[in-house]
C-alpha positions in Angstrom: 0.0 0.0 0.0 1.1 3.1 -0.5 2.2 5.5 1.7 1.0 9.1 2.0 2.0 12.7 4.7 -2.0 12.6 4.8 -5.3 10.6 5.0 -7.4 13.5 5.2 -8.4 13.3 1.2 -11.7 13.0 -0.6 -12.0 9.6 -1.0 -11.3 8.7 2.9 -14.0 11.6 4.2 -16.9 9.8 2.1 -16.5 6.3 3.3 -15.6 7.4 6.5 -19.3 9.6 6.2 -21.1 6.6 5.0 -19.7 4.4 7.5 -20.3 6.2 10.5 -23.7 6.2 10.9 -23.6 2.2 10.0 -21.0 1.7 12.4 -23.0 3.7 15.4 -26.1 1.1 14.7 -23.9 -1.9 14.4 -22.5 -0.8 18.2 -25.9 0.3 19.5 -27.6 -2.9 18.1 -24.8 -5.2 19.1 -24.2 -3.6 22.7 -28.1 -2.7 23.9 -30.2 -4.3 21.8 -28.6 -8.0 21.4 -26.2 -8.3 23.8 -24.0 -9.9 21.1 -21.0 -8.1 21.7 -18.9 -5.7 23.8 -17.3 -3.9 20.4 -16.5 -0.2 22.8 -16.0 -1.8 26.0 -12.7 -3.1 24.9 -9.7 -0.6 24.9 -9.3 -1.5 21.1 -12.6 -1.3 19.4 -13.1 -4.7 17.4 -15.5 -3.4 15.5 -13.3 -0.6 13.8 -10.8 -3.3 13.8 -13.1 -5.4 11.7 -14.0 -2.9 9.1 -9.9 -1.7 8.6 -9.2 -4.8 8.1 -11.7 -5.6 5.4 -10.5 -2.1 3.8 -6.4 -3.8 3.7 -7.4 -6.9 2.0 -9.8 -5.6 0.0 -7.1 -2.9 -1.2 -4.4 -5.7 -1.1 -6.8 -7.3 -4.0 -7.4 -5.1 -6.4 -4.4 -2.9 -5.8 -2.6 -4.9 -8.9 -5.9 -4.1 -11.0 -7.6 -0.9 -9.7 -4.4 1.2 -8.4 -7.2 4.1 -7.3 -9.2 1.9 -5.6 -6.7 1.2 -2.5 -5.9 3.3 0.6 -2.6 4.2 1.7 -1.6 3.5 5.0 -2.4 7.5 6.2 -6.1 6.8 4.6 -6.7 3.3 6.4 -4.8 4.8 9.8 -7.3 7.9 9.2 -10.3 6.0 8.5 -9.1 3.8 11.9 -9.2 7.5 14.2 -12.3 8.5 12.2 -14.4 5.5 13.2 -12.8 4.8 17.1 -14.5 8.8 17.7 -17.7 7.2 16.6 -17.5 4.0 18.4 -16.4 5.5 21.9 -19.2 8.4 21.8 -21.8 5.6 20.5 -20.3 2.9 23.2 -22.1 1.9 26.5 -19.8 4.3 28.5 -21.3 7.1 26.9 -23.8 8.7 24.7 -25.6 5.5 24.0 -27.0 5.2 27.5 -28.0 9.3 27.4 -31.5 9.1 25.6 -33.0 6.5 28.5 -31.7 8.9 30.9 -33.7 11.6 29.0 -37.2 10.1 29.8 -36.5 7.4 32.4 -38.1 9.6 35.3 -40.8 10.6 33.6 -41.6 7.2 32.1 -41.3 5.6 35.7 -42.6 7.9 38.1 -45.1 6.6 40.9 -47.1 8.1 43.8 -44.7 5.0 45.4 -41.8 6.4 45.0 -42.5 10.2 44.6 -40.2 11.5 42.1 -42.3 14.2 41.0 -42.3 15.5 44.2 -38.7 14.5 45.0 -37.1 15.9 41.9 -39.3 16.6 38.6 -39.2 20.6 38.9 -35.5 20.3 38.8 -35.3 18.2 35.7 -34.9 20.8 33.2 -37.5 20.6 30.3 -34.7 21.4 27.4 -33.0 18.3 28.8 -35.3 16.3 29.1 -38.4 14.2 27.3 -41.5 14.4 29.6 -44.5 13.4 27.4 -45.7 9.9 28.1 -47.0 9.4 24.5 -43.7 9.9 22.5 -42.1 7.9 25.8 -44.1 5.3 24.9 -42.8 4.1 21.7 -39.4 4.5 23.3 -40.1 1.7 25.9 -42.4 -0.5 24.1 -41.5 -0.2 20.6 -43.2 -1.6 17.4 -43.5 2.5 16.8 -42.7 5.0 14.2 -39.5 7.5 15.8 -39.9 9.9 12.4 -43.6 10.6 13.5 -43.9 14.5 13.6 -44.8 14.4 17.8 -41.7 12.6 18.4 -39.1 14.2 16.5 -40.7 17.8 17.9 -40.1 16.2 21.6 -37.0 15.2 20.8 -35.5 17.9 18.7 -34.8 20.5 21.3 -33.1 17.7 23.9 -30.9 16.3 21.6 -29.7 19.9 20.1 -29.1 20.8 23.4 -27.3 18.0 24.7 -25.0 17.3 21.2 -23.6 20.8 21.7 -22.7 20.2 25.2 -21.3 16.5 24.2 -19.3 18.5 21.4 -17.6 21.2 23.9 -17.2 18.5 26.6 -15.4 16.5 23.9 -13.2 19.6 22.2 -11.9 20.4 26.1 -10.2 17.0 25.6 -8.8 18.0 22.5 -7.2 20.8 23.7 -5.7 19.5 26.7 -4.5 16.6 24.4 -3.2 18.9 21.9 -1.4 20.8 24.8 0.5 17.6 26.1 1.1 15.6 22.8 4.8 16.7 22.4 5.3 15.6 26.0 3.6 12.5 26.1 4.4 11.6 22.6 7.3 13.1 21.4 9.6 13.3 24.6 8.2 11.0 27.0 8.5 8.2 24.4 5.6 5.7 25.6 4.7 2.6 24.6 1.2 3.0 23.2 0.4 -0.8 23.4 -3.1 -0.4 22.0 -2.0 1.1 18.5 0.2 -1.5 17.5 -2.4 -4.0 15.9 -3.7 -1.2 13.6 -0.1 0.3 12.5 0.7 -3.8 11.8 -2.4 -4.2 9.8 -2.3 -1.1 7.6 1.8 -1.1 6.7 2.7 -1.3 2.8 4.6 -4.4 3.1 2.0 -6.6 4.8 1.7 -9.0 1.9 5.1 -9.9 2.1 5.3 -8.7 5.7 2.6 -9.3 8.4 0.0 -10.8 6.6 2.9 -13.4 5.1 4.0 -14.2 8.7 2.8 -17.8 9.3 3.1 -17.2 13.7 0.3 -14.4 12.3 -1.7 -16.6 10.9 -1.5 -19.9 13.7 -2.6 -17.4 16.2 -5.6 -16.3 14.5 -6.1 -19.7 13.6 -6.5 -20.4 17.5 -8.7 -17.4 18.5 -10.8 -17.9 15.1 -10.9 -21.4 15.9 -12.3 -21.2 19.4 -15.0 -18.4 18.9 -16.1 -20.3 16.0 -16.7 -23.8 18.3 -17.8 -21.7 20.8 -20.3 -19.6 18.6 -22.0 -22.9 16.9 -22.4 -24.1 20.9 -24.3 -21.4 21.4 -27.0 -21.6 19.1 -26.2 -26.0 19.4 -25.5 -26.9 22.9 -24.8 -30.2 21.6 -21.5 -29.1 20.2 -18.4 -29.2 22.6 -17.0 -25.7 23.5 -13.9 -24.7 24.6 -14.3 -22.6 28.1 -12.4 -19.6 27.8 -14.4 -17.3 29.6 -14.5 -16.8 33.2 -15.8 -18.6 35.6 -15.7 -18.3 39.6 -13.2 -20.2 41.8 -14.0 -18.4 45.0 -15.9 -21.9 46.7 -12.1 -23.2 46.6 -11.8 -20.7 49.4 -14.5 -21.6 51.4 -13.1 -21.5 55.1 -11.8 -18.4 57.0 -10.2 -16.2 56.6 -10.0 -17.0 52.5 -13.2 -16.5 52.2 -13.0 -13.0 52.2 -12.0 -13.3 49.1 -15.3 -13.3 47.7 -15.4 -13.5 44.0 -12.3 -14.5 42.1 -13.1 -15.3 38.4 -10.3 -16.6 36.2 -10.5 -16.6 32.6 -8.3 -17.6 29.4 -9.6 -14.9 26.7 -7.5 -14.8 23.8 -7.9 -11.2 23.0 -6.7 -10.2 26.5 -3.2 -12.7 26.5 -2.5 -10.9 23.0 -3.6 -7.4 24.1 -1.3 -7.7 27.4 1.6 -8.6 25.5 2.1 -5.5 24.5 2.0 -4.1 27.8 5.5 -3.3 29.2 6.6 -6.1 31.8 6.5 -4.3 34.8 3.3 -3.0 34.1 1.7 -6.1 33.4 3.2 -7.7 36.9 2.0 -4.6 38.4 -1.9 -5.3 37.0 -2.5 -8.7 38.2 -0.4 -8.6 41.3 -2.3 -5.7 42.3 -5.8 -7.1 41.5 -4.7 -9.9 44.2 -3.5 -7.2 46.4 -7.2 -5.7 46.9 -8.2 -9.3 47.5 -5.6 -9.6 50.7 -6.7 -6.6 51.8 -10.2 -8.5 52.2 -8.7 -11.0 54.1 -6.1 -9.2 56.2 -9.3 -7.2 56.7 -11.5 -10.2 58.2 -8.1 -11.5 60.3 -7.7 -8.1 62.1 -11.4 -6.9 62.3 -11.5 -4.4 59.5 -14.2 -5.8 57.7 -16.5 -4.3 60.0 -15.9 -1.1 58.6 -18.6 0.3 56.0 -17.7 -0.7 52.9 -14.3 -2.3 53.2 -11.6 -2.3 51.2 -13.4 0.3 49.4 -12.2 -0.4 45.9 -13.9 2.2 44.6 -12.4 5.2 46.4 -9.5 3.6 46.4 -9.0 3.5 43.2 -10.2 7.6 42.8 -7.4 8.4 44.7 -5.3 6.7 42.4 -6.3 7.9 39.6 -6.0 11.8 41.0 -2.6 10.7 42.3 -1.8 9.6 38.9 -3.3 13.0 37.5 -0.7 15.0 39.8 2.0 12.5 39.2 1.9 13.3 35.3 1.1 17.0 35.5 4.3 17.0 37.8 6.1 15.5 34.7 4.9 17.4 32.1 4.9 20.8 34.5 8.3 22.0 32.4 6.3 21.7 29.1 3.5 23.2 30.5 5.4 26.2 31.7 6.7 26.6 27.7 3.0 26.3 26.5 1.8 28.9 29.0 5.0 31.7 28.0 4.2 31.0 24.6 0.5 31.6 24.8 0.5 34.4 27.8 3.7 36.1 27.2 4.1 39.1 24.1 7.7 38.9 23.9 8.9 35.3 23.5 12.2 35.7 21.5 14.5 35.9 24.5 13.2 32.4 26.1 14.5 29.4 26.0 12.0 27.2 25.2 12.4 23.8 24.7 8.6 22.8 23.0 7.5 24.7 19.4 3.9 24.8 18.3 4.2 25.0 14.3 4.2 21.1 13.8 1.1 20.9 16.9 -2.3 19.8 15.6 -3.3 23.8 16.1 -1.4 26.7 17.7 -1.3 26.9 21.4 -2.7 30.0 22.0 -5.6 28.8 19.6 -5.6 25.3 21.9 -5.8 27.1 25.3 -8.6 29.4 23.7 -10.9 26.6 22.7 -10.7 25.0 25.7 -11.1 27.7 27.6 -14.1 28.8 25.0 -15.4 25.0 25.6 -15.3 25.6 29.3 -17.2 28.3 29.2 -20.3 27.1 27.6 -20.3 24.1 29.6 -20.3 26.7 32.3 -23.0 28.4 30.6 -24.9 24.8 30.2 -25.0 23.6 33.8 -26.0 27.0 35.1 -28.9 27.4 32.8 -29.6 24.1 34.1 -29.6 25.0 38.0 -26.4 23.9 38.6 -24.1 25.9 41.4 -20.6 27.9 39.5 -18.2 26.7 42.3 -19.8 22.9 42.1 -19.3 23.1 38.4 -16.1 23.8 38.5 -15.2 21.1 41.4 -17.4 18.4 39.0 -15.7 19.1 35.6 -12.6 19.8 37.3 -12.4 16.1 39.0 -13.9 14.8 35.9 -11.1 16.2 33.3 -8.1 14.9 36.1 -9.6 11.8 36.0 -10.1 11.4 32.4 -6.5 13.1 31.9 -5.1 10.4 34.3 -6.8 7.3 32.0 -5.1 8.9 28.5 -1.9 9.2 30.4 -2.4 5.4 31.2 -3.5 4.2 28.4 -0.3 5.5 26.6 1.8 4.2 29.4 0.4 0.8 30.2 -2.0 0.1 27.4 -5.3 -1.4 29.9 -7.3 -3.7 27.9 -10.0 -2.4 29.9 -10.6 0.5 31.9 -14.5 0.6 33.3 -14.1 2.4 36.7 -17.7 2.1 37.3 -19.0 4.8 39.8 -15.5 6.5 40.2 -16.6 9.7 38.9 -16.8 13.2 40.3 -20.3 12.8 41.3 -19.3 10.1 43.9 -16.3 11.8 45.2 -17.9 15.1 46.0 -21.0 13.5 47.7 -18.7 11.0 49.7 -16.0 14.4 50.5 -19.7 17.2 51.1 -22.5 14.6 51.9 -25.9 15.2 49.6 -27.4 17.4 52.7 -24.7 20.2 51.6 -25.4 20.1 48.2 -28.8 21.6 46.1 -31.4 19.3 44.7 -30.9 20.9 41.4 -27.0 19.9 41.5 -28.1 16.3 42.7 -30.4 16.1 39.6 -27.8 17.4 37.1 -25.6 14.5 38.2 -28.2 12.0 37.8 -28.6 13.2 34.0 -24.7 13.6 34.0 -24.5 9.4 34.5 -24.3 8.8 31.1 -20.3 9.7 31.0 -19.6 9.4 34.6 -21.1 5.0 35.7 -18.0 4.0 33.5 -15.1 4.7 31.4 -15.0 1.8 29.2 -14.8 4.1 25.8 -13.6 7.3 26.7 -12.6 9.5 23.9 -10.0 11.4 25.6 -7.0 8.3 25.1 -8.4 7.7 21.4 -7.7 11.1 20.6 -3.9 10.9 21.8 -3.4 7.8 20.3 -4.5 9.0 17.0 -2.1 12.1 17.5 0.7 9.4 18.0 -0.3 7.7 14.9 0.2 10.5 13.1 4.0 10.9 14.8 4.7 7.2 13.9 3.5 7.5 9.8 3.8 11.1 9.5 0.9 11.7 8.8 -0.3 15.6 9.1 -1.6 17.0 12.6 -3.6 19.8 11.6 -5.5 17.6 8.8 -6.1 14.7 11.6 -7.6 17.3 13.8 -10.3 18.4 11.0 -10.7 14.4 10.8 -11.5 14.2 14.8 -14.1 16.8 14.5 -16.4 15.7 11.9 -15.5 12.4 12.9 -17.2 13.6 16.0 -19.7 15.7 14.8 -21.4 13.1 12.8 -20.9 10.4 15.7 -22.8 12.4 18.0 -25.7 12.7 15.3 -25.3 9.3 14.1 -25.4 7.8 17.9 -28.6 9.4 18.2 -30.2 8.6 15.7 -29.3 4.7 16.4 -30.4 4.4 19.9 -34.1 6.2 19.1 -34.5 4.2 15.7 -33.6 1.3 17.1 -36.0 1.7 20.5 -38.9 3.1 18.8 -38.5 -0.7 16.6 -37.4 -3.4 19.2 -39.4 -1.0 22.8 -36.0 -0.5 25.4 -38.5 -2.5 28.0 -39.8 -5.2 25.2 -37.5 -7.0 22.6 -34.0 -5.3 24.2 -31.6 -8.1 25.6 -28.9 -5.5 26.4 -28.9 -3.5 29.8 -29.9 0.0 28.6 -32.6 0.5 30.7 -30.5 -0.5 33.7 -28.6 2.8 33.9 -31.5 5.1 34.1 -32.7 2.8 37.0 -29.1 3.4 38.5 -29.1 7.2 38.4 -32.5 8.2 39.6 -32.7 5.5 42.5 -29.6 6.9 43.8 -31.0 10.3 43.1 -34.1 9.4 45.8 -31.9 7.8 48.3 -30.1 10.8 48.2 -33.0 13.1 48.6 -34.6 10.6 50.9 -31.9 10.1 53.2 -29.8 13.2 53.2 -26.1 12.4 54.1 -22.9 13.8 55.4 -19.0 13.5 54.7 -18.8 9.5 54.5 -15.2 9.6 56.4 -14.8 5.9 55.8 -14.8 6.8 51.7 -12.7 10.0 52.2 -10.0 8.0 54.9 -10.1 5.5 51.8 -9.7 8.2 48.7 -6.8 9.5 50.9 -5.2 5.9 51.6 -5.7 5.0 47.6 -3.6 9.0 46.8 -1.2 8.4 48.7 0.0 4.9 48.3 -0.1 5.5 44.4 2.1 8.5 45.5 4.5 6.2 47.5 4.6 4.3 44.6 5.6 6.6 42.1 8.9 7.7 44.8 9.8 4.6 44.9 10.1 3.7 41.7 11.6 6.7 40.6 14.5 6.1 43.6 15.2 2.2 43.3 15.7 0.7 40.0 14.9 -2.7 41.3 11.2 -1.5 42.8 8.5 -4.1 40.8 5.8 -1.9 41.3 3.9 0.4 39.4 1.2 2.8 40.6 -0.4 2.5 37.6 -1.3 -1.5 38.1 -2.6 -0.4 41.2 -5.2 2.2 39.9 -6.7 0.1 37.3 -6.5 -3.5 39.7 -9.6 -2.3 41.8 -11.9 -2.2 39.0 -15.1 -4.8 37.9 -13.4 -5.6 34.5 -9.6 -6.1 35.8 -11.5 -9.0 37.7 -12.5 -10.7 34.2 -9.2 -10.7 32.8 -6.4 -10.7 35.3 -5.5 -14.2 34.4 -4.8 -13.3 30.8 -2.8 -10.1 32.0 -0.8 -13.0 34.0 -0.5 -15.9 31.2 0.7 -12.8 28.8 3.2 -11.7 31.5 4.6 -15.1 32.8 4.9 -15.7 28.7 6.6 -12.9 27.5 9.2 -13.2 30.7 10.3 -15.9 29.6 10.4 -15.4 25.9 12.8 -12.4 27.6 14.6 -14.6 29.7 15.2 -17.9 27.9 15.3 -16.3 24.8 16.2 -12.2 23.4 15.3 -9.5 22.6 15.1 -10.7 18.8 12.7 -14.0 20.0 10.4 -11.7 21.4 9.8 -9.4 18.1 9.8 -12.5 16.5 6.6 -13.3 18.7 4.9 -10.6 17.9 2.8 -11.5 15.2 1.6 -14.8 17.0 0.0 -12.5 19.3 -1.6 -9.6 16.8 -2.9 -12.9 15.3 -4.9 -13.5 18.8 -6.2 -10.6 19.0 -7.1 -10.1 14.8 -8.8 -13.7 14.9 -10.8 -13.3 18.1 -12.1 -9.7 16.7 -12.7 -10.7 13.0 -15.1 -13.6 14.3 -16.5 -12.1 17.1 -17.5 -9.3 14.5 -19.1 -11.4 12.3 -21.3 -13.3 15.2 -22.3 -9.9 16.1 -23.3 -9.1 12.3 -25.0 -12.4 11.8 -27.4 -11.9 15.3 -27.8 -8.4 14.2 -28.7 -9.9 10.4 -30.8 -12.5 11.1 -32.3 -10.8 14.5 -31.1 -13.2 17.2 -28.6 -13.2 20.1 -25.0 -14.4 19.4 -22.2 -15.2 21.1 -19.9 -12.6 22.4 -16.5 -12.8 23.1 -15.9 -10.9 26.0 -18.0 -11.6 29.6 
C-alpha cells in the first residue's frame, strides 16, 4: 500500500461519512439491543478493527488491477481514528446510555416512589423528554420515531445536549493537543493499543505481516475457538472450549479466605495478545495488584477491618489513584506546560529558552488554550442554565477532566485492555467528601442526568484522541488535517449515535425485545437520586479515609520507583486492579506476562519481536469472528455469542 503525509483526502471523508452512521447502529444494536457483543467496551474497538481490516485486504486485491481503488496507510490509519471517535461516543460508557436517561423519570414515576415530588421541577425541560405518549414508543417499541410528535419532543433535547457533548469532547482535544509533544514526542511511551492497527495497515503486509505464518497460527487459535464456541451457542450439543470466566472463589470456602469473595479466572485470547504489548513491569504490576485488593479483604476479616462500611473500598481507592496519577503526570509534564503557558501568555517570547515549538502541533497553542477555555465556558454556561451551582461546576468538571487526563496518560503508558471504573466519577467523590445534605437538589439532579459519561469509562474519547495524534508521529501523517478528521469524525458520531439508539428503541421498545442492559442505567441514576433526597447524608469519612489511603500509596509508589531501580511496582497497576473488569481478565494479564518473561529470559530480545505476530494474530482472529457473530445476530435478529463476559 502506498504510503502518504496525509489521510485526510476526498476519498477517505466519504466512506468514512457513510460508514459512521452504519458503524453507530452496528455498536448500539450489538451492545443494547442483542447483547452480542462488547465492540466499545474493549480498549481496542473490534469493531473498527473489523471494518480496517476488510478495507487492507480488500485494497491488497485489487491494488494490482484498480491502483485508485486502495488506501494508503495514512487513509486506512485515518479512516481507523475517524471510526474509534464514533465508536467511543456511540459505546455503552457514553452517549448510548443518554436518551434512557432523557425520559426514564418521567416514564417511571409513581405516587410509590414520589419522584415528582422529590425531583421533577429540577429536571430541566430542554434536557429532558417528559410526554408519556412519545415515551411510549421508546419503551415498548413496534412504533414509528420519524412521526412529527416525536421528533418535535425530541428535537430540542438532543440539540441541546449534542452541543454540550461536542464542547465536553473539544476540552479533551485541547488538553490533548497541549500535552502531545510531551507525552508523545519526549516522554517516548509505549502506546500498546496502537500497535495492531499500524501492523495491519503497513505497505509491506503481503510480504510482511499478513505473510507471517506465527500471524496466521494465532488467528487460527482465536478464530478457531470463537467459531466452536459460537455454533455451541445456538447447538449446545456441540463441545465448546471454556475460555471465559468462571468463579473459583468456593475453593476458598473457610476463613479467613473466604474474604476473598469472587475470584473469576479466565483464558480470553484477546486479552493474553492485548497484554503482550503491555510493558513487563506494568503487566506484573496489574495482576499482582488485583490480588493485592483481595488480601486486603482478608487481612481485613483477620484483624477486624471488615466491620468497617464498605471495606476495602475499591472504589475510592482507586479515585485516589487515579487523582494521584493526575498529579504525578502533571508534575512530569509541568516544564512543558510552563513553555506552553509563556508561549500563549507572554508578548515577547524571542529571548526564552523554550524547549517545546507549536508550528508542527495539531493547532497553535494560543488557539488550543482558547478553545478549551471557550469549551469551558459554555459548559459553564450549560450547567448553570440548568440549576447547577458555578463553584460545584467547576469542582465536578474539574475532577472529571483529572480523571479522564489520568486514563489517557495510562493508556499510553500501560496500554489497559480495559478500563471501566464504574462509579469513580466526580459525582461520587464530592457526595462522599460534602455529603448530599450540603449540596442543592438541582446539583443532585444534574448528576443523575450527567451518568451517562460518569457509571463507567470503558470508551472514553479522551486516550483515542492521543493515540491518534501518535499515529500520526509514527506514519507522518499531518496534525492539523487529523484534527479536521476528529471533528467531523465527532460531529457526525454524535448525530449518528442518536439517531441509532431512538430508531432502534422506537423498533425493538428499550422494556420489550431489548436483551442489552440499557434501561439499567436510568434505573441506577434516579434510585440513587431518591436515596439521596430521601436520606440526606454527610462526609462519609470511611470513603474520604479510603480516597486519601488510595492517593497516597499511588504517591509512595511513584517515589519509589523513581528512587530504586529494582522497585517491581507500578502505581499504575494499582489504579486500574480495583476495577469490575480487571476481575474478568487478570489471568490473561498474567499468562501474557509469565509468557513474554520468559520469551525475555530464555530467549532475546530478537525472540520476542519474533513473537509478535503470533500475538496480533490473537487478538485479529478473536475480533474478526467475534464481528461477524455480532453481524449475523444483528442480520438475522437473534442473540449471538460474544467474546468478552
Amino acid at each position: 500500500m502506498r504510503q502518504n503525509g496525509s489521510g485526510f483526502t476526498a476519498k477517505t471523508l466519504t466512506i468514512v461519512v457513510f460508514l459512521i452512521p452504519l458503524n453507530c447502529y452496528w455498536v448500539v444494536a450489538s451492545e443494547a439491543v442483542y447483547a452480542s457483543g462488547s465492540p466499545a467496551c474493549i480498549a481496542l474497538f473490534s469493531n473498527v478493527i473489523f471494518i480496517v481490516f476488510i478495507l487492507v485486504i480488500l485494497t491488497l486485491i485489487f491494488k494490482k488491477f484498480l491502483a485508485n481503488f486502495g488506501f494508503t496507510q495514512a487513509e486506512l490509519l485515518t479512516v481507523y481514528v475517524m471510526l474509534c471517535m464514533a465508536t467511543a461516543i456511540a459505546g455503552h460508557g457514553f452517549v448510548q446510555i443518554l436518551p434512557p436517561l432523557m425520559g426514564h423519570a418521567f416514564q417511571y414515576a409513581t405516587p410509590e416512589n414520589e419522584w415528582r415530588e422529590l425531583f421533577f421541577r429540577y429536571l430541566p425541560s430542554w434536557l429532558t423528554v417528559s410526554d408519556k405518549d412519545v415515551l411510549k414508543g421508546y419503551y415498548e417499541g413496534n412504533a414509528n420515531f420519524y412521526l412529527l410528535d416525536n421528533l418535535k419532543e425530541w428535537s430540542v433535547p438532543l440539540l441541546w445536549w449534542s452541543a454540550f457533548i461536542f464542547a465536553f469532547i473539544f476540552v479533551m482535544l485541547g488538553i490533548n493537543i497541549i500535552v502531545r509533544k510531551q507525552w508523545i514526542e519526549k516522554d517516548k511511551l509505549a502506546y500498546p493499543i496502537i500497535q495492531l492497527p499500524l501492523a495491519i495497515t503497513r505497505q509491506e503486509n503481503s510480504s510482511g505481516l499478513l505473510g507471517n505464518r506465527l500471524l496466521w497460527i494465532g488467528f487460527a487459535i482465536a478464530a478457531g475457538i470463537d467459531i466452536l464456541n459460537g455454533l455451541n451457542y445456538i447447538y449446545p450439543t456441540i463441545p465448546r472450549i471454556p475460555v471465559k470466566m468462571r468463579d473459583i472463589s468456593y475453593l476458598f470456602s473457610d476463613k479467613p479466605w473466604s474474604a476473598i469473595g469472587w475470584l473469576p479466572i479466565s483464558f480470553y485470547p484477546v486479552f493474553i495478545g492485548l497484554s503482550f504489548f503491555i510493558p513487563l513491569d506494568l503487566s506484573f504490576s496489574a495482576w499482582f495488584f488485583y490480588l493485592f485488593y483481595k488480601i486486603q479483604r482478608v487481612i481485613g476479616s483477620v484483624i477486624g477491618l471488615n466491620t468497617l462500611p464498605g471495606f476495602p473500598d475499591n472504589d475510592s481507592q482507586s479515585s485516589g489513584a487515579y487523582l494521584a496519577l493526575f498529579v504525578i503526570s502533571l508534575w512530569g509534564t509541568r516544564a512543558h506546560l510552563c513553555n506552553v503557558f509563556f508561549r500563549t501568555f507572554r508578548k515577547n517570547k524571542s529571548n526564552l529558552k523554550l524547549c517545546s515549538y507549536d508550528t508542527d502541533e495539531p493547532m497553535r497553542y494560543r488557539t488550543a488554550m482558547f478553545s478549551l477555555v471557550l469549551g469551558i465556558v459554555f459548559i459553564a454556561f450549560f450547567c448553570l442554565k440548568a440549576g447547577m451551582t458555578l463553584w460545584l461546576i467547576l469542582v465536578f468538571f474539574a475532577i472529571y477532566y483529572a480523571i479522564a487526563t489520568a486514563i489517557t496518560r495510562m493508556r499510553a503508558e500501560l496500554g489497559s485492555p480495559i478500563h471501566d471504573l464504574h462509579f469513580v466519577g466526580p459525582d461520587q467523590i464530592i457526595t462522599d467528601f460534602a455529603g448530599t445534605r450540603r449540596l442543592q437538589t438541582a446539583d443532585l439532579s444534574m448528576f443523575s442526568l450527567f451518568w451517562f459519561f460518569n457509571r463507567a469509562h470503558y470508551s472514553d474519547i479522551m486516550p483515542q484522541q492521543l493515540e491518534g495524534f501518535k499515529i500520526a508521529e509514527r506514519t507522518g501523517i499531518n496534525n492539523q488535517k487529523l484534527l479536521y478528521s476528529m471533528i467531523i469524525a465527532v460531529t457526525v458520531g454524535i448525530l449518528s449515535t442518536f439517531w441509532a439508539v431512538l430508531h432502534l428503541m422506537y423498533k425493538f421498545g428499550a422494556t420489550a425485545r431489548v436483551i442489552g442492559y440499557h434501561v439499567g442505567p436510568g434505573w441506577e441514576s434516579f434510585n440513587r437520586l431518591q436515596r439521596w433526597l430521601n436520606s440526606p447524608t454527610l462526609t462519609d469519612f470511611g470513603a474520604v479515609g479510603f480516597t486519601f489511603w488510595g492517593f497516597l500509596f499511588t504517591i509512595v509508589l511513584m517515589v519509589m520507583r523513581t528512587h530504586f531501580i529494582w522497585w517491581p511496582f507500578h502505581p499504575t497497576g494499582y489504579a486500574i486492579a480495583g476495577s469490575w473488569a480487571m476481575g474478568t481478565i487478570w489471568m490473561p494479564i498474567f499468562i501474557s506476562w509469565i509468557t513474554k518473561w520468559t520469551i525475555i529470559k530464555y530467549g532475546s530480545l530478537k525472540t520476542h519481536r519474533q513473537a509478535i505476530p503470533f500475538f496480533l494474530g490473537l487478538i485479529l482472529g478473536e475480533f474478526m469472528i467475534g464481528s461477524i457473530w455480532s453481524i449475523i445476530g444483528i442480520t438475522l435478529n437473534v442473540p449471538t455469542y460474544k467474546i468478552w463476559v
